[in-house]
MDTraj code that builds the backbone (N, CA, C; nanometers):
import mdtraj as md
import numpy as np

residues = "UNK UNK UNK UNK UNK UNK UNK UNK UNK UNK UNK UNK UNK UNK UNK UNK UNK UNK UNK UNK UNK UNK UNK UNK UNK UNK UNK UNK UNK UNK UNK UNK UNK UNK UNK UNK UNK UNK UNK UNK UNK UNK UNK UNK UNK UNK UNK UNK UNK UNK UNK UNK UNK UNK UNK UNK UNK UNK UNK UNK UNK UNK UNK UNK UNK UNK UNK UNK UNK UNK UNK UNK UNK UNK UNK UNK UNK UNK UNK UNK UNK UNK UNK UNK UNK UNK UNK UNK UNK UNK UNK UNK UNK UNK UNK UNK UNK UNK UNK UNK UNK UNK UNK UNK UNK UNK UNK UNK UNK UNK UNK UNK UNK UNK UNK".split()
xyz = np.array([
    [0.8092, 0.0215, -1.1459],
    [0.9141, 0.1027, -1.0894],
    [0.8688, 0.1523, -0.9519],
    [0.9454, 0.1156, -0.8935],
    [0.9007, 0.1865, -0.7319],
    [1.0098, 0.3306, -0.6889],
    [0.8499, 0.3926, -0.6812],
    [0.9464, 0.5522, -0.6590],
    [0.9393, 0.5774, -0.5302],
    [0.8836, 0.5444, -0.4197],
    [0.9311, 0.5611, -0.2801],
    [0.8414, 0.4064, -0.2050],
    [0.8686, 0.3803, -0.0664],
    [0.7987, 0.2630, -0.0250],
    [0.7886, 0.2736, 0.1001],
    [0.6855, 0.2738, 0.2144],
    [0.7208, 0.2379, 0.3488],
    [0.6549, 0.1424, 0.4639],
    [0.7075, 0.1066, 0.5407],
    [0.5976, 0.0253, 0.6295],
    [0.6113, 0.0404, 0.7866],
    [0.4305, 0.0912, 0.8339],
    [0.4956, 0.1484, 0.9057],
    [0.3990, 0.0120, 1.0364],
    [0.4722, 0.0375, 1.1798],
    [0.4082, 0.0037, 1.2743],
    [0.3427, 0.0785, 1.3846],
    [0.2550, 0.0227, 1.4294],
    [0.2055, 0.1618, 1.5474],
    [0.1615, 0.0465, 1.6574],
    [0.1018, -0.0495, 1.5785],
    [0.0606, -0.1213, 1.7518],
    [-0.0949, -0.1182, 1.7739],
    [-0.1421, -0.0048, 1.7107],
    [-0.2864, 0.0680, 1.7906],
    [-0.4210, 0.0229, 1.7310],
    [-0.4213, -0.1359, 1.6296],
    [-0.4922, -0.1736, 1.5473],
    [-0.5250, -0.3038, 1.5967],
    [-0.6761, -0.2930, 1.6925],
    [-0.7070, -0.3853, 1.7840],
    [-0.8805, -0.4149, 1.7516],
    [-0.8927, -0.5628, 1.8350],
    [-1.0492, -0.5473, 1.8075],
    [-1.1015, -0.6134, 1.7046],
    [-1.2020, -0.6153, 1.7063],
    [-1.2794, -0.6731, 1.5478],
    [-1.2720, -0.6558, 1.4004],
    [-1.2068, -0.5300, 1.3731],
    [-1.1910, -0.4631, 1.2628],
    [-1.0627, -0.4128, 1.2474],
    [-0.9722, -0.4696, 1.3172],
    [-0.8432, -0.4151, 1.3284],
    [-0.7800, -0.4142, 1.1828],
    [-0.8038, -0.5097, 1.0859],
    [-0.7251, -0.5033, 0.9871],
    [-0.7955, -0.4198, 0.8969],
    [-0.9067, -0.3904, 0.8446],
    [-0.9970, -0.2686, 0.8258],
    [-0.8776, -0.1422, 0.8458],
    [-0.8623, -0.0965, 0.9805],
    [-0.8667, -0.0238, 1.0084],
    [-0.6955, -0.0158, 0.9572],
    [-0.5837, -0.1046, 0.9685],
    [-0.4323, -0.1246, 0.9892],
    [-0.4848, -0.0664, 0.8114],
    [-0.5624, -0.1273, 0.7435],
    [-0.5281, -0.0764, 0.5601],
    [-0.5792, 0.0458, 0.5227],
    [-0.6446, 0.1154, 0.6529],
    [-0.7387, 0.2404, 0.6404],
    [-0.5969, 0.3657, 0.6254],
    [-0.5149, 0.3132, 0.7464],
    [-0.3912, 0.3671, 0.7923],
    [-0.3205, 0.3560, 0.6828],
    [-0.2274, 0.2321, 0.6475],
    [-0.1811, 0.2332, 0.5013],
    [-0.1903, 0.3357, 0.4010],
    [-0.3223, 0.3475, 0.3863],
    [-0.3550, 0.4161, 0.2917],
    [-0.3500, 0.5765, 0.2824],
    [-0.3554, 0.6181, 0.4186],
    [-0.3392, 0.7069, 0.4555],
    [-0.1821, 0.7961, 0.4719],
    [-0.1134, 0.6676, 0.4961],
    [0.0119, 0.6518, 0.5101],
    [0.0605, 0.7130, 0.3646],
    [0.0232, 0.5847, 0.2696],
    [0.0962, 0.6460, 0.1511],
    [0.0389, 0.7833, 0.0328],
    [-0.0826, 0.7867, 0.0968],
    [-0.1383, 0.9651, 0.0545],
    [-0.0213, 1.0583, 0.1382],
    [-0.0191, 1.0880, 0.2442],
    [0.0880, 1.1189, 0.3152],
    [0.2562, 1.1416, 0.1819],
    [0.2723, 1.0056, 0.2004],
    [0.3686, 0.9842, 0.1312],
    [0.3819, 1.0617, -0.0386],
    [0.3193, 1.0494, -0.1086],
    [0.3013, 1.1271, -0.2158],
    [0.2639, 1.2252, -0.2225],
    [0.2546, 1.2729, -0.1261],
    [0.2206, 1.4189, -0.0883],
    [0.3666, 1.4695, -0.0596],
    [0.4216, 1.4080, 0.0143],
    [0.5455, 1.4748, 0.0179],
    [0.6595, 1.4690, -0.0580],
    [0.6245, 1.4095, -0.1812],
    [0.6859, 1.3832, -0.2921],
    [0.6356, 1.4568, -0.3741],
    [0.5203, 1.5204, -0.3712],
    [0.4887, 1.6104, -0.4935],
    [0.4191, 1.5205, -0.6049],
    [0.4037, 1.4289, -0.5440],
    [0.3194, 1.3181, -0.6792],
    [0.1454, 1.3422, -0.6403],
    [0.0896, 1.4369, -0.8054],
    [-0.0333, 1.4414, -0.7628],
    [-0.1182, 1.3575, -0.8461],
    [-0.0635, 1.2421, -0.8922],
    [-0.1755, 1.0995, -0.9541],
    [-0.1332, 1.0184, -0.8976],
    [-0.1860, 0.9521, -0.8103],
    [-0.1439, 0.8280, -0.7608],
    [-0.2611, 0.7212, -0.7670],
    [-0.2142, 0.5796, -0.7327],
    [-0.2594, 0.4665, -0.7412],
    [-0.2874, 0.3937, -0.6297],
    [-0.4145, 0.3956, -0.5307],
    [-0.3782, 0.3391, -0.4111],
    [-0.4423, 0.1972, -0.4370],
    [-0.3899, 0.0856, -0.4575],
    [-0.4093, -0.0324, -0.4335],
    [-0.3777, -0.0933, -0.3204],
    [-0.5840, -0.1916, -0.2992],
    [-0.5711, -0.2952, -0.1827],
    [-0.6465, -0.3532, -0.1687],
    [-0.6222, -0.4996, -0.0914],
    [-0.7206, -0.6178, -0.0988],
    [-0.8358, -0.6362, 0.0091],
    [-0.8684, -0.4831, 0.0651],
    [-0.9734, -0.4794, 0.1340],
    [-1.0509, -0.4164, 0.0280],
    [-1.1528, -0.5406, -0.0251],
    [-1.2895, -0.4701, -0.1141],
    [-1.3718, -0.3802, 0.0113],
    [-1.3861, -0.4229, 0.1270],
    [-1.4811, -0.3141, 0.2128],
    [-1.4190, -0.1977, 0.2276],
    [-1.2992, -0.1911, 0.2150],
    [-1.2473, -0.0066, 0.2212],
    [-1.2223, 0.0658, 0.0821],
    [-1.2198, -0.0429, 0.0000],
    [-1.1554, -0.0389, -0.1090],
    [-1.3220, 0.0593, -0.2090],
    [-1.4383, 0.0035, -0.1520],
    [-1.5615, 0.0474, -0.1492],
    [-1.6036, 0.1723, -0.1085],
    [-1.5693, 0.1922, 0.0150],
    [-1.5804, 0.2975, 0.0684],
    [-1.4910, 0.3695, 0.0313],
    [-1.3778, 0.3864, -0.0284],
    [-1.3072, 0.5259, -0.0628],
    [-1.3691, 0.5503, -0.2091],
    [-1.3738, 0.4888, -0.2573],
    [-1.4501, 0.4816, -0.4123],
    [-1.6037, 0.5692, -0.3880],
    [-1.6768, 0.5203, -0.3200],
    [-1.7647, 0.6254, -0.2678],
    [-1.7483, 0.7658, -0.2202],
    [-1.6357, 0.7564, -0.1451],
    [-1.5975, 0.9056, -0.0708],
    [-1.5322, 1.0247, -0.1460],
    [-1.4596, 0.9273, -0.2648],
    [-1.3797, 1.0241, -0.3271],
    [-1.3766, 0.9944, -0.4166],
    [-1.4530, 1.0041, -0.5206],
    [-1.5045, 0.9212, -0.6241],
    [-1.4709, 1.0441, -0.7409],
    [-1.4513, 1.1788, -0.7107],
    [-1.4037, 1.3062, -0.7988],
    [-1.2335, 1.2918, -0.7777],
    [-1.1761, 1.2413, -0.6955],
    [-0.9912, 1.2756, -0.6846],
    [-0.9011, 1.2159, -0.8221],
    [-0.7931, 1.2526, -0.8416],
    [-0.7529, 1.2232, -0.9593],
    [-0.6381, 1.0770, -0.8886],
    [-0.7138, 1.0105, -0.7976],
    [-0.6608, 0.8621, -0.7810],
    [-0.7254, 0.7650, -0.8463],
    [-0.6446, 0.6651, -0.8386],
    [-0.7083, 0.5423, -0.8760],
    [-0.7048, 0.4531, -0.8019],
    [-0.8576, 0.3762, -0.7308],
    [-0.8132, 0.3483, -0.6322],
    [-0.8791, 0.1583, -0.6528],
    [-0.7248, 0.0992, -0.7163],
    [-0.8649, -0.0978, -0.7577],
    [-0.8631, -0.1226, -0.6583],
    [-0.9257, -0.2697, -0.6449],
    [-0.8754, -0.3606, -0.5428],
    [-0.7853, -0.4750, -0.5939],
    [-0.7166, -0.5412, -0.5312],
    [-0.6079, -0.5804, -0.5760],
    [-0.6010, -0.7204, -0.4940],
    [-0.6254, -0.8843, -0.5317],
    [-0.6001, -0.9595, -0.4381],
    [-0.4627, -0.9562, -0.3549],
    [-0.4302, -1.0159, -0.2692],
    [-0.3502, -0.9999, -0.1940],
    [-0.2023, -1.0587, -0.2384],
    [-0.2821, -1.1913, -0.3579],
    [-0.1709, -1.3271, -0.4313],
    [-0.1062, -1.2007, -0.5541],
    [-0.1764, -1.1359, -0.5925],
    [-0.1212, -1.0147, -0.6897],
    [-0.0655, -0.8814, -0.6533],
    [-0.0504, -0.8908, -0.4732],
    [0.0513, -0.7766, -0.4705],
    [0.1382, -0.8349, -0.2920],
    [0.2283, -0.8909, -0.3653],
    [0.2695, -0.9448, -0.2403],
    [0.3846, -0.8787, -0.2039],
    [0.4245, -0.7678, -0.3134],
    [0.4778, -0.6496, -0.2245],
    [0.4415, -0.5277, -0.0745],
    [0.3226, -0.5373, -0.1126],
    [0.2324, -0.4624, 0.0350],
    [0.2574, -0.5892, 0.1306],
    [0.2631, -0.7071, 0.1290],
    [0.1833, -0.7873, 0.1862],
    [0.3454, -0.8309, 0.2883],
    [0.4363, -0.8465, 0.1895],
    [0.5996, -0.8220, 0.2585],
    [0.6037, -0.7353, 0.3422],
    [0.6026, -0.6157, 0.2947],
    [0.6603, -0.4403, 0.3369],
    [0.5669, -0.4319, 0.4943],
    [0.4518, -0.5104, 0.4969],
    [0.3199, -0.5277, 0.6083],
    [0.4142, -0.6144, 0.7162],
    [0.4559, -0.7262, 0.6653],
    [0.5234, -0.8607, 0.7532],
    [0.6329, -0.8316, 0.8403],
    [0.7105, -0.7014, 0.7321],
    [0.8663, -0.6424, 0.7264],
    [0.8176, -0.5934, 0.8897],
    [0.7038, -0.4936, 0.8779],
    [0.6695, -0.4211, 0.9462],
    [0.6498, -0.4783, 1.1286],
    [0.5900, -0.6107, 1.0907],
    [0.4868, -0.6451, 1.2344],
    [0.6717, -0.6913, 1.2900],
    [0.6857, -0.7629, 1.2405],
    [0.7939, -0.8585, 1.2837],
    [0.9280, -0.7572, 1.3328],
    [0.9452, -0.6801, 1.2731],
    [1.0444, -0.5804, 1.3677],
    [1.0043, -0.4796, 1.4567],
    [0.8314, -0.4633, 1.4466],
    [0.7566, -0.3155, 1.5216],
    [0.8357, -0.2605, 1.5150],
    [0.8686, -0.1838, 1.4110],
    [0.9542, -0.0365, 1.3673],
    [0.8476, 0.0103, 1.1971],
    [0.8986, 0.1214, 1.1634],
    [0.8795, 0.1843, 1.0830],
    [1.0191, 0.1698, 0.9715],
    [0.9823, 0.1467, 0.8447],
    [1.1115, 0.2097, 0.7355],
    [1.0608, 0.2738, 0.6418],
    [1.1498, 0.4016, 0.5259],
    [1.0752, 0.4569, 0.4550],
    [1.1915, 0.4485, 0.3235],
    [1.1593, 0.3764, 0.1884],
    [1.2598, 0.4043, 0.1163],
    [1.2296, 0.5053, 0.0264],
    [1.3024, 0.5774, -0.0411],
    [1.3111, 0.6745, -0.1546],
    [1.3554, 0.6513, -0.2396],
    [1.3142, 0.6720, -0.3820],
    [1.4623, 0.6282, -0.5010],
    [1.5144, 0.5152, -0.5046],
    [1.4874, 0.4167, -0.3972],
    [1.5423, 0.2752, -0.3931],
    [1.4557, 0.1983, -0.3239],
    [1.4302, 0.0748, -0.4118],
    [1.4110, 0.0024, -0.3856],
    [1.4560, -0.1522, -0.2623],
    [1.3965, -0.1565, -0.1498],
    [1.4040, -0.2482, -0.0407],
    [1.5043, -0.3716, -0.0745],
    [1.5851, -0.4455, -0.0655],
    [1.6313, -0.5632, -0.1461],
    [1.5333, -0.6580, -0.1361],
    [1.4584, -0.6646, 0.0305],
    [1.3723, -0.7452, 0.0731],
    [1.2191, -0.7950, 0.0318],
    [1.2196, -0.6704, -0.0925],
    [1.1367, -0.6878, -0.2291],
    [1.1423, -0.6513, -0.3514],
    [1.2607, -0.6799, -0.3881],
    [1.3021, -0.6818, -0.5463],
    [1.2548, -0.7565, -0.6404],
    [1.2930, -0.8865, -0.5566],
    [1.2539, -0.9828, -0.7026],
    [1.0767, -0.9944, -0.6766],
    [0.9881, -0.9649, -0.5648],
    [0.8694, -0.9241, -0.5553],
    [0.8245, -0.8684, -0.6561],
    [0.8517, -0.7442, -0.6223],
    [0.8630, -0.6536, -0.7462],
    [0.8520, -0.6885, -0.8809],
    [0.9510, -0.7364, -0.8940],
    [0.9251, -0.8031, -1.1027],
    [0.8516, -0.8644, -1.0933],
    [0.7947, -0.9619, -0.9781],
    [0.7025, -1.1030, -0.9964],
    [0.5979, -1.0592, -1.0366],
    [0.5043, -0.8925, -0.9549],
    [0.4265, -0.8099, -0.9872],
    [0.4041, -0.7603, -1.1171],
    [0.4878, -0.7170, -1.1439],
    [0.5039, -0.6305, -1.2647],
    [0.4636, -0.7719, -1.3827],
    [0.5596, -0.8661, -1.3463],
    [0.5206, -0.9770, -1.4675],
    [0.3674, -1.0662, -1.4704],
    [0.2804, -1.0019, -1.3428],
    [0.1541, -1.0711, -1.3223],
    [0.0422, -0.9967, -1.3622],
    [0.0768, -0.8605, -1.4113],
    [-0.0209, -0.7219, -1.4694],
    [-0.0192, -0.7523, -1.6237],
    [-0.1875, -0.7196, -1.6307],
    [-0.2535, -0.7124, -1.7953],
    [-0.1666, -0.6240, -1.8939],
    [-0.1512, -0.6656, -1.9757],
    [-0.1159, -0.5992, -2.1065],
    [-0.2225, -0.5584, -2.1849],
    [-0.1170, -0.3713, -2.2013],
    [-0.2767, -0.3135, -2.2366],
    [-0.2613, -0.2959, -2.3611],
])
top = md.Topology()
chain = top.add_chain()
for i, resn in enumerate(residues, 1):
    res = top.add_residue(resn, chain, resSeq=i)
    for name in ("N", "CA", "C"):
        top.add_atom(name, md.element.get_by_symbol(name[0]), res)
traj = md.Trajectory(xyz[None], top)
């Protein structure tokens, strides 16, 4: 179920480590985001194991959960990212889901362990 979604652009993610840094943002982005939703468990999944490392280290007491996630198993970020470069704009949904990743969406949901 997707309870809010956004993708944003800035431009300012250059250099050697730029994509490092574009999922550092992300992530930051959607702490942001659940913050202003009042959601205090969240799930930050992503397919940078080197950041994905380092927050696990940094914040290793927060009541997140933070896997890593290949990229072929969440190709909703990986859209909402594409959505992003290709129009350089920002969108933010609430309560609804994007059309432009719906059936994404289930593909996800139908590619997660049964617990």
């Amino acid at each position: 179920m997707v309870l809010a979604c956004q993708n944003i652009f800035d431009g300012n993610h250059l250099g050697e480590d730029k994509a490092l840094k574009a999922e550092a943002r992300a992530f930051l982005k959607g702490i942001e985001l659940a913050r202003a939703l009042n959601l205090s468990s969240i799930i930050l999944e992503g397919d940078s194991q080197t950041l994905i490392n380092i927050l696990k280290g940094r914040f290793s007491n927060t009541p997140w959960r933070i896997p890593y996630i290949p990229r072929r198993a969440n190709s909703v970020a990986h859209c909402l990212a594409k959505l992003a470069l290709s129009a350089r704009g920002c969108n933010s949904w609430i309560d609804f889901t994007p059309r432009c990743i719906s059936d994404l969406v289930l593909s996800d949901m139908m590619d997660l362990p049964v617990n």
